[in-house]
N, C-alpha and C positions, 0 to 999 in steps of 0.2 A: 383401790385399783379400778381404773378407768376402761369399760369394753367400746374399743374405735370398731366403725360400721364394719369393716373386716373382719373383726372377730366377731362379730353378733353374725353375720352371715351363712360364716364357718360353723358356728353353734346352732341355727336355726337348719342348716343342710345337713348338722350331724343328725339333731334330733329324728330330721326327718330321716333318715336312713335308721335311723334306731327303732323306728318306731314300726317298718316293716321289715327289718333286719332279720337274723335268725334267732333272736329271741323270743320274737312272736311266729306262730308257725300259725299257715293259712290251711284249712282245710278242701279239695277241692273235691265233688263227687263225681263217682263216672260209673252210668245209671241207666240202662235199656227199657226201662220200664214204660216209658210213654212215646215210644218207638225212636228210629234210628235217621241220623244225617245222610246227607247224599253218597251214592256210592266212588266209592274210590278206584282212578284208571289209573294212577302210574304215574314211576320218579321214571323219565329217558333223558338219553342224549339226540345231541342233532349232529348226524356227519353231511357237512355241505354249508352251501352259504358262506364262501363255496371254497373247496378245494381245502377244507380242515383235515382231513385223514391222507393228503397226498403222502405224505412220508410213509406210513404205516406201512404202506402193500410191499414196502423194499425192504422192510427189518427177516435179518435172518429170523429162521422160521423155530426157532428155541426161543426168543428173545419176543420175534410174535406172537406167537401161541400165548406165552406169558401175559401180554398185555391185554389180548385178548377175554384171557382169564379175568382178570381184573374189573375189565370191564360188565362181561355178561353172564358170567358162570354165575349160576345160583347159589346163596350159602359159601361165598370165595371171597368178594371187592365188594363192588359196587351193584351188580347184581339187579341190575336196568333189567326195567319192566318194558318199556318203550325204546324203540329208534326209530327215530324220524329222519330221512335222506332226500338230498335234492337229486331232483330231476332234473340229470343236466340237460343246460341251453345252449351250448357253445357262448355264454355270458359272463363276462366279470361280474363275480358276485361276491367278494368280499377281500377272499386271500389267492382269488387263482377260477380261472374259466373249470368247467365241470362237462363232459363230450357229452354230446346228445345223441341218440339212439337211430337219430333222423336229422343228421346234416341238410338234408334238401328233401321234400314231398317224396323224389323217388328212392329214397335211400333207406332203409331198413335195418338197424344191427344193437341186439343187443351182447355182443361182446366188448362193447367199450365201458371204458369207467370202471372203478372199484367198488361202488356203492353193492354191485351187486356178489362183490364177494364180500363187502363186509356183511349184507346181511345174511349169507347164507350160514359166513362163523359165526352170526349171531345165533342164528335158530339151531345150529349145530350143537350150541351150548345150555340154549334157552329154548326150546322147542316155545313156551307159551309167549316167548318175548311179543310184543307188538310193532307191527311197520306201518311207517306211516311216512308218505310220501311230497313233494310240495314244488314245484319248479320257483326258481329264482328268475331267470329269463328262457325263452324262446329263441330258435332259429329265427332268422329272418323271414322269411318263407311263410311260417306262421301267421303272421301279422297280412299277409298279400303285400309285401311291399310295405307295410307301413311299420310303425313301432308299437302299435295296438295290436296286441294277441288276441283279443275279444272282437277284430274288426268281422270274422265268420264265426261266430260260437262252436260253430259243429266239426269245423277244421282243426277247433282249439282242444276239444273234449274230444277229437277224435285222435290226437296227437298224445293224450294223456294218456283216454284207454288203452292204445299199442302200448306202451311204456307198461300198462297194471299187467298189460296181458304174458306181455315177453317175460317178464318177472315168474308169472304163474306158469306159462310152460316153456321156458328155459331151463330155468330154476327151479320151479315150485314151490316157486314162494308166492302168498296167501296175502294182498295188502290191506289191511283194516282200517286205513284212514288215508284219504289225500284232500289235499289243500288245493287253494285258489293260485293264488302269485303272491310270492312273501313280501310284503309291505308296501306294495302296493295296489292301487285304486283294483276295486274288484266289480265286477258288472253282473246283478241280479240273473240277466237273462246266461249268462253264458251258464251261473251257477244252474240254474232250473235245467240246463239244458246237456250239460255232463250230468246231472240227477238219471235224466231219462235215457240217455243212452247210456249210461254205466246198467241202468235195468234193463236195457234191451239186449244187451251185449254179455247179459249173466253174470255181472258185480252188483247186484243188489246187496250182497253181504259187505262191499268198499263204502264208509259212512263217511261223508263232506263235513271236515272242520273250515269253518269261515272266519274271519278272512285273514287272520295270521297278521290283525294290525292290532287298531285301536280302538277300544268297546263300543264307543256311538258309532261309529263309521255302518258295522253291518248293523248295531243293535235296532238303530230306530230304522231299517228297512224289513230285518223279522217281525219286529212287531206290526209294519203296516201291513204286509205282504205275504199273507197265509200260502200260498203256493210259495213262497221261498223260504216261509219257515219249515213249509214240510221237504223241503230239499237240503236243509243244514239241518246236521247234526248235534254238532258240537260249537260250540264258538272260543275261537282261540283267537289269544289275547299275549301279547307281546309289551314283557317288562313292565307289567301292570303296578308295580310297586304296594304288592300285596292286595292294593285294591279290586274292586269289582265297582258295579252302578245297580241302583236300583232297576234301573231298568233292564240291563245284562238277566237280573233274577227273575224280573217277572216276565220274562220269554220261556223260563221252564228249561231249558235246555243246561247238558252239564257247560262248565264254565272251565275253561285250560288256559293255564302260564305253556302257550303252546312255543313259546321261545323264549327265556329266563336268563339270568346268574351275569354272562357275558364279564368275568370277572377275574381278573389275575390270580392265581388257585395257590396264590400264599395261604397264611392264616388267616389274613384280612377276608381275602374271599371266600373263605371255606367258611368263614363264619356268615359270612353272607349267604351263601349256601345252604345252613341248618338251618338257617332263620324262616328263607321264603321257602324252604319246603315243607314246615310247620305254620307260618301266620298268610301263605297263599290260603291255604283252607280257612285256618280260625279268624281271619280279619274277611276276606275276599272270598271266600266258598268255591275256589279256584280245586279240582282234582284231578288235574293232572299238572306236571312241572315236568318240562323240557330245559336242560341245559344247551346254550348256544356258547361253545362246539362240546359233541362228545370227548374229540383228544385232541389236543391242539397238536398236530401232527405237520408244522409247515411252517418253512424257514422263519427267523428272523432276520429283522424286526419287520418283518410283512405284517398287518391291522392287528391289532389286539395279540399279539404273544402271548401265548399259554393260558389264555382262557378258555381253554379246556378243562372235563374233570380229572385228567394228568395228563402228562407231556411226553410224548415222543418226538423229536426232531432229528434224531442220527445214528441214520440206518447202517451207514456205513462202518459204525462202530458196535451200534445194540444196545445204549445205552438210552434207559427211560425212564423217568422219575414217575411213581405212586404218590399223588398229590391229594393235599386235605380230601377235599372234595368225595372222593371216594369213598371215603371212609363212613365221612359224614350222609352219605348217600345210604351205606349199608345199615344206617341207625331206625329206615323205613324198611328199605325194600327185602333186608334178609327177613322181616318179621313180619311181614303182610303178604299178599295177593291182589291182581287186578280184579276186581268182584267182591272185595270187601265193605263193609259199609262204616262210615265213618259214625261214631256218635254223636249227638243232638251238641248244639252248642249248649252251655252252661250244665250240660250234664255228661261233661268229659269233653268238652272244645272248650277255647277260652285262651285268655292270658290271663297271666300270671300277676299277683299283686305286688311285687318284686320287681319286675319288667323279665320279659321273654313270654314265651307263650307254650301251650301243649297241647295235643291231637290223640284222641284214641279211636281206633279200629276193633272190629269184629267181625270172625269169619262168616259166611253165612250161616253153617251150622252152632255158629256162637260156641265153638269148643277151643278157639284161639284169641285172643284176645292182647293187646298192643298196643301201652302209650308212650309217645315218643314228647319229650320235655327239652327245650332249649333256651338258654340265658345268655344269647349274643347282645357283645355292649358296644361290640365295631360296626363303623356303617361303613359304606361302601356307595360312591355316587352310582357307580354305573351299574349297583348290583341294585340299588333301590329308586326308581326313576318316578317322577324329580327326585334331588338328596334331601334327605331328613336327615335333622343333626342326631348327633351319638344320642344313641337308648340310654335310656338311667335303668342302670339294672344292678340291684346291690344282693349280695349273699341274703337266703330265703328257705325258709322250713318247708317242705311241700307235702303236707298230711292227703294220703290218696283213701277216700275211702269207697270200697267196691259196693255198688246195690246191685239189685236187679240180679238178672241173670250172671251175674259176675260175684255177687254174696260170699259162695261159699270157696273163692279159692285161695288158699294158702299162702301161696307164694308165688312171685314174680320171679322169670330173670332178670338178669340188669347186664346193661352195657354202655358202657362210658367214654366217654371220648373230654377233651381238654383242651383248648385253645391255648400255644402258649405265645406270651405274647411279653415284650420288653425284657429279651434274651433266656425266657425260660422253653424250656422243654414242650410241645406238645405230647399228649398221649391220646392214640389215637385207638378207638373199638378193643375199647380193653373188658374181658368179660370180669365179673365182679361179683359179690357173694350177692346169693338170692336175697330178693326181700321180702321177707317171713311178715307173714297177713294174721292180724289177729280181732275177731268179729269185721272181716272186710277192708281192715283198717292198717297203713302203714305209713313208716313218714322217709323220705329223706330231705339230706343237705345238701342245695345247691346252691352252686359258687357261681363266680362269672363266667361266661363264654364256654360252657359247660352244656354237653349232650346227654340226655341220659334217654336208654330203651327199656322200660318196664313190660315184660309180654311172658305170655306161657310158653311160647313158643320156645323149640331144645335145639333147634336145629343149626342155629346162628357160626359161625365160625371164621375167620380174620384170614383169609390166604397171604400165605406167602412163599415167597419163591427165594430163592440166592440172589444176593444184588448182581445185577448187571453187569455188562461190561466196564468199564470207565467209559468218559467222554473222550471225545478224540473231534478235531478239526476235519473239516471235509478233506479230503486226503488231494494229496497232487502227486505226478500225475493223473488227470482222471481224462477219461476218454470211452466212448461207447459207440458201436459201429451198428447197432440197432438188431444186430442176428438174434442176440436171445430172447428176445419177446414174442410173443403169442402175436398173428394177427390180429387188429384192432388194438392190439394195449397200447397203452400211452405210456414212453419212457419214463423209466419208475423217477430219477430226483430230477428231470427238466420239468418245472411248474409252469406252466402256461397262464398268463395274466391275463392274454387275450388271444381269441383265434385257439385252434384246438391241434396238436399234436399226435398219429398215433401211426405204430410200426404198419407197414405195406410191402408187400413182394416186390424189387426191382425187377426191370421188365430184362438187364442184363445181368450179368455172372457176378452182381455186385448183393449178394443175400436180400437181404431183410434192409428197408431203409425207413425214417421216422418222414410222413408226408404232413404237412400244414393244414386242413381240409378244410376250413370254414371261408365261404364263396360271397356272404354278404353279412351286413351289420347286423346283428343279431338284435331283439326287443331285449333292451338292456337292463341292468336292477338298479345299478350306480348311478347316480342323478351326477354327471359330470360332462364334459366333453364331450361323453360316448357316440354321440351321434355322427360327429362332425369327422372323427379320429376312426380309423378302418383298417388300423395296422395289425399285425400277430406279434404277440411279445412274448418270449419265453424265457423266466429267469433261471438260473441255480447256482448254487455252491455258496461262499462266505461274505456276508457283506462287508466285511473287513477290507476284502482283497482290493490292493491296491496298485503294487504292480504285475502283472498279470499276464500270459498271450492266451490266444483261445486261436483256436481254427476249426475249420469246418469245410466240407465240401457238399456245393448247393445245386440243385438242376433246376429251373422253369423251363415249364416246357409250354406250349402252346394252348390248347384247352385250358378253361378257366384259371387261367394262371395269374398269379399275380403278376406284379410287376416288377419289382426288385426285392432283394434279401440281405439283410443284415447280419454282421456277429458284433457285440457291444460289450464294453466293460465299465465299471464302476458306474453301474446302474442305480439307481437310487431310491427310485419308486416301484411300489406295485400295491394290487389291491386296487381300489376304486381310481387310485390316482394313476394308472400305468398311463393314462391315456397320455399324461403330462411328464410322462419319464423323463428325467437326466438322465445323463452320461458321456458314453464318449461312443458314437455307434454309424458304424462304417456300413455303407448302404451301399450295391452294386446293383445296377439295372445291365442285364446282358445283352436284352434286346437292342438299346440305346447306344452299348459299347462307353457308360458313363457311370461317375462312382459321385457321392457324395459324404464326407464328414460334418456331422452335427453333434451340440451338445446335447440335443434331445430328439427325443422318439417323432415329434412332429415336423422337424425338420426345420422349424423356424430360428433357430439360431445355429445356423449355418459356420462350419470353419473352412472347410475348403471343398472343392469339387473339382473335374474333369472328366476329360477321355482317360478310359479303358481299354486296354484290349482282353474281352473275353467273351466265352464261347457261349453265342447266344443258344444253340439247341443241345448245347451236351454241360458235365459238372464243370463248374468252377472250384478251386478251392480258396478260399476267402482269410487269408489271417491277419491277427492283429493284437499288434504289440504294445501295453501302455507302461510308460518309464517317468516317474516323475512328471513333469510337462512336456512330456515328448510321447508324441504316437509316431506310429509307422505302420503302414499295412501293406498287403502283399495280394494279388492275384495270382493263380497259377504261376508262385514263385518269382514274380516279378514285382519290384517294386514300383507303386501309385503315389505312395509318398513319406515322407520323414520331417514333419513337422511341429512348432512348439503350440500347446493349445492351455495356457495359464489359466486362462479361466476355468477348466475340467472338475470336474468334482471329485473329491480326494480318494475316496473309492468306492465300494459296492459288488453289487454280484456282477455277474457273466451271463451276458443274453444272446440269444437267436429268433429271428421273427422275419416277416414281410413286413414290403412297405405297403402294400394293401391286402386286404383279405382276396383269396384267390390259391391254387395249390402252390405246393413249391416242396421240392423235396431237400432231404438236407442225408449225409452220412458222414460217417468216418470223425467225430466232431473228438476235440481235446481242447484239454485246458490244464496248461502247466505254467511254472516259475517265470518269470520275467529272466532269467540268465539262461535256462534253456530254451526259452522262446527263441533268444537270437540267434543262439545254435542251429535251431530247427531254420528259419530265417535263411540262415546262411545256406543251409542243406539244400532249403527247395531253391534256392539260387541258383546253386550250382549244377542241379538237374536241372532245371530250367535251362540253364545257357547250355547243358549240356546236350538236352532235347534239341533246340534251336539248332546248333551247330550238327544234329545228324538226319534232320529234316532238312536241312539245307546241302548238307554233302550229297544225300540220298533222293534229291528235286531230279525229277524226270527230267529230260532232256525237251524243250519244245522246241514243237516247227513250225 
């Protein structure tokens, strides 16, 4: 019998799996004796960057609460140590603009945005959780006109401080960490100089992570420049791919995956998840890991879907998936503290001679102690940046032997978790029989894609709740007149892509109405068109929808006003790209008495235009009806046109926006069926010609 190169291969790759397999079993020691690793900050997530938690604030409040749980409850899910939240800019920052606190130098409010009630349920649940804060973009204003927020440093650090402060006496919340500008260019002086006025202003306790990109960027300016090392704290470091730089270590400073995972929260990424939150430390000496987003809370298919640590997208129903992620989170954070100290490499850090890697902790008082072991064999490109091909990681004995201050304890808990993968079962944070220590000494069996939690700790426990509602489509009709919102909130499911959204008092007997606010082009994050492009775009509801009406009734009024207003359907884009939106989006200028149809948000492919007649200083109401290759739209119940537009994109969501940044009020807005749109159609016609015929019966006599 003859062995072709194929089978000698297959034989040379068995042996080798044989040969560290689970017949030979590795001993690994985990050993305080010649002192302790760096200390350990914390697994968080990141709401922002931007606009991840939009959905969340509209889920009924049983179904909230729940999620919430999941999130930051101690000893419950996932049980995040850290939140990190942007600082809105009025700026497209990923999945959706985020309201800034200070639309223009004179304006002041921190009642806008969500951030500040997620973090209050966070500390509601977590009193120790940590906040840590970061802007993605700037108001315009900031910059004096330009697109550089750094062009006054003191303008820019005094624009943050208001932001740390309203926090602390609105709310009472405490921030313990803010950032520079997320991924991009950062400027030494501005940093030295938010240092000294956050201590002049009494945040000397708020610590500066830098600069939220990539390790040389700040690395080699700490090390030339001691007055900026003594102004950064922390250096964070974004999708590091487990790595760190020598140079990163010999600055002395702790080292953060201050933005992580970024990963579709199947198995695939969950496994991605257990991995860098064990080999950030044991490869990169990274101690803290931020997931980017905390809950991917915000429609599809907007950038990255559900790369969150679980998924809420539908409020309207309550329905929210507990994903890997979670789970695999709670395999650190139920059994540590921020303040813990990690053990020495090679005496309880390391990987594994099997492939995967393990991480052990110790409380200060050294009377708690916790190792967390993982054997992921999925990679994941955009979890590990560059991709690395698949891990070799074969079934492996793991002999743990205790020294040191660890010698004499008995036994471990254990908790287990299981990746299933190629139609089998996941099990997820399963508690499992102690493992019984004898002279310090104990073994287990691990498999692939396998979590295991070794620690003394009794406290751990797997929440859960009643599944949810079902899923459900966004419902139709849908319609919202803007009365039940708080002033300053921003309509809970319209996402705003660009330009900022939020309820205002009508000045007449018309309640509550949702106003446009953002007055000029914001210092943007999106490296795209943004400069050029100065519209407000606001999506919602199903990107499915294909035939569709939507209406809306809009006012511009004179003051910074923009110039015209839209309502659009089968929208296509958003995220960094809105600037370049398709669709089909019908644009009325009142001032002009002129209307235009475009297939896109820029207006450069053009389908038709003309005269209007509508009311330059009072509402218009704007609707619009898309049928196959047929639109038709209407002003105050009149119709502008009924025309074929083949080219149109097949469908998308439902938008509202300006065509330049400037106010513009919008109410009364709906969005229903394509068969009752023409109904409705017909209706405002017939009032319309109705009105017409008793404004004209009822014309005063002149002389």
């Amino acid at each position: 019998m003859h062995l072709t190169a194929v089978s000698l291969a297959f034989v040379a790759a068995l042996s080798s799996a044989l040969a560290v397999g689970p017949w030979r079993a590795t001993t690994y020691d985990f050993d305080d004796s010649s002192g302790l690793g760096r200390q350990y900050d914390g697994i968080g997530g990141l709401s922002g960057g931007g606009a991840t938690s939009k959905l969340l604030v509209n889920y009924p409040e049983k179904e909230r609460n729940e999620i919430l749980d999941y999130l930051f409850k101690p000893n419950f899910g996932a049980s995040l140590q850290i939140l990190k939240v942007e600082i809105g800019g009025d700026a497209q920052s990923t999945d959706g603009t985020e309201a800034s606190h200070m639309h223009n130098s004179w304006d002041e409010n921190y009642q806008r945005g969500y951030e500040w009630w997620l973090m209050v349920e966070a500390k509601k649940r977590n009193p120790n959780i940590k906040l840590y804060c970061l802007p993605w973009g700037f108001p315009g204003w900031v910059g004096q006109g330009s697109r550089n927020p750094y062009q006054v440093p003191e303008v820019t650090a005094d624009y943050i401080i208001r932001w740390i402060n309203g926090a602390k006496t609105v709310y009472g919340l405490t921030m313990d960490f803010v950032g520079i500008w997320n991924e991009r260019p950062y400027n030494s002086t501005y940093i030295k100089t938010l240092r000294k006025m956050l201590d002049e202003r009494g945040f000397s306790n708020v610590r500066i992570v830098a600069a939220d990109g990539k390790w040389p960027n700040i690395v080699s300016d700490i090390l030339a420049d001691p007055s900026l090392a003594s102004a950064v704290d922390y250096i964070g470091c974004h999708y590091p791919g487990t790595l760190s730089t020598d140079d990163a270590l010999k600055t002395g400073k702790q080292l953060w995956a201050s933005e992580d995972y970024s990963t579709y929260n199947d198995e695939v990424g969950g496994g991605c998840w257990a991995r860098i939150l064990n080999k950030n430390y044991a490869v990169g000496r990274m101690t803290a890991t931020i997931s980017w987003n905390l809950i991917a809370s915000y429609y599809n298919p907007l950038p990255f879907f559900r790369d969150g640590l679980m998924t809420a997208v539908e409020p309207w129903s309550g329905n929210y998936n507990v994903d890997t992620p979670i789970w695999l989170s709670a395999h650190t954070t139920q059994f540590t503290q921020v303040g813990w100290k990690y053990l020495e490499h090679g005496a309880g850090v390391g990987l594994l001679e099997g492939g995967g890697s393990y991480v052990a902790l110790v409380s200060p008082d050294k009377k708690d102690f916790t190792i967390i072991v993982e054997t992921m064999s999925h990679n994941h490109s955009l979890c590990i940046r560059p991709p690395l091909p698949a891990y070799d990681v074969v079934p492996q004995t793991m002999n743990i032997q205790l020294k040191g201050s660890f010698a004499n304890i008995k036994e471990l808990n254990v908790w287990y978790s299981k990746l299933g993968f190629d139609g089998q079962q996941s099990i997820m944070f399963q508690k499992k029989d102690a493992l019984q220590l004898k002279n310090g000494m104990g073994s287990a069996s691990l498999g692939m894609d396998e979590v295991y939690t070794f620690t003394t700790v009794t406290t751990g426990d797997k929440g859960q709740y009643d599944a949810p509602p079902p899923s459900k489509s966004f419902p139709l009709p849908y319609s919202d007149n803007f009365d039940s919102y708080a002033i300053s909130e921003e309509p809970y499911n319209l996402a705003p892509q660009t330009g900022s959204l939020e309820a205002v008092s009508s000045n007449s007997a018309r309640g509550k109405i949702a106003r446009q606010t953002v007055l000029q082009t914001p210092a943007y994050w999106c490296r795209t068109a943004s400069d050029t492009i100065n519209k407000s775009l606001t999506v919602i509801g199903n990107f499915n929808w294909s035939d569709i009406y939507v209406e809306v009734e809009a006012l511009v009024g004179k003051v910074n006003a923009t110039d015209g207003v839209f309502v659009a359907a089968r929208v296509q884009n958003g995220g960094c790209q809105s600037y370049s939106a398709k669709g089909i989006f019908f644009f009325v200028f009142p001032a002009q008495q002129y209307y235009i149809i475009s297939y896109d948000l820029a207006r450069t492919q053009q389908i038709s235009s003309g005269a209007v007649s509508s009311e330059v200083m009072d509402w218009n109401k704007i609707s619009l009806l898309v049928t196959g290759t047929t639109i038709q739209g209407q002003v105050n119940g009149k119709s502008v046109f009924n025309i074929q537009a083949p080219k149109m994109t097949k469908n998308g969501f439902v938008a509202i926006g300006t065509d330049t940044y400037g106010l513009a009020d919008f109410d009364n807005f709906m969005i229903t069926t394509a068969s009752d749109g023409r109904r409705i159609m017909r209706e405002n016609e017939e009032r319309a010609h109705a009105k017409a015929k008793h404004t004209l019966y009822f014309e005063p006599e002149k002389h």
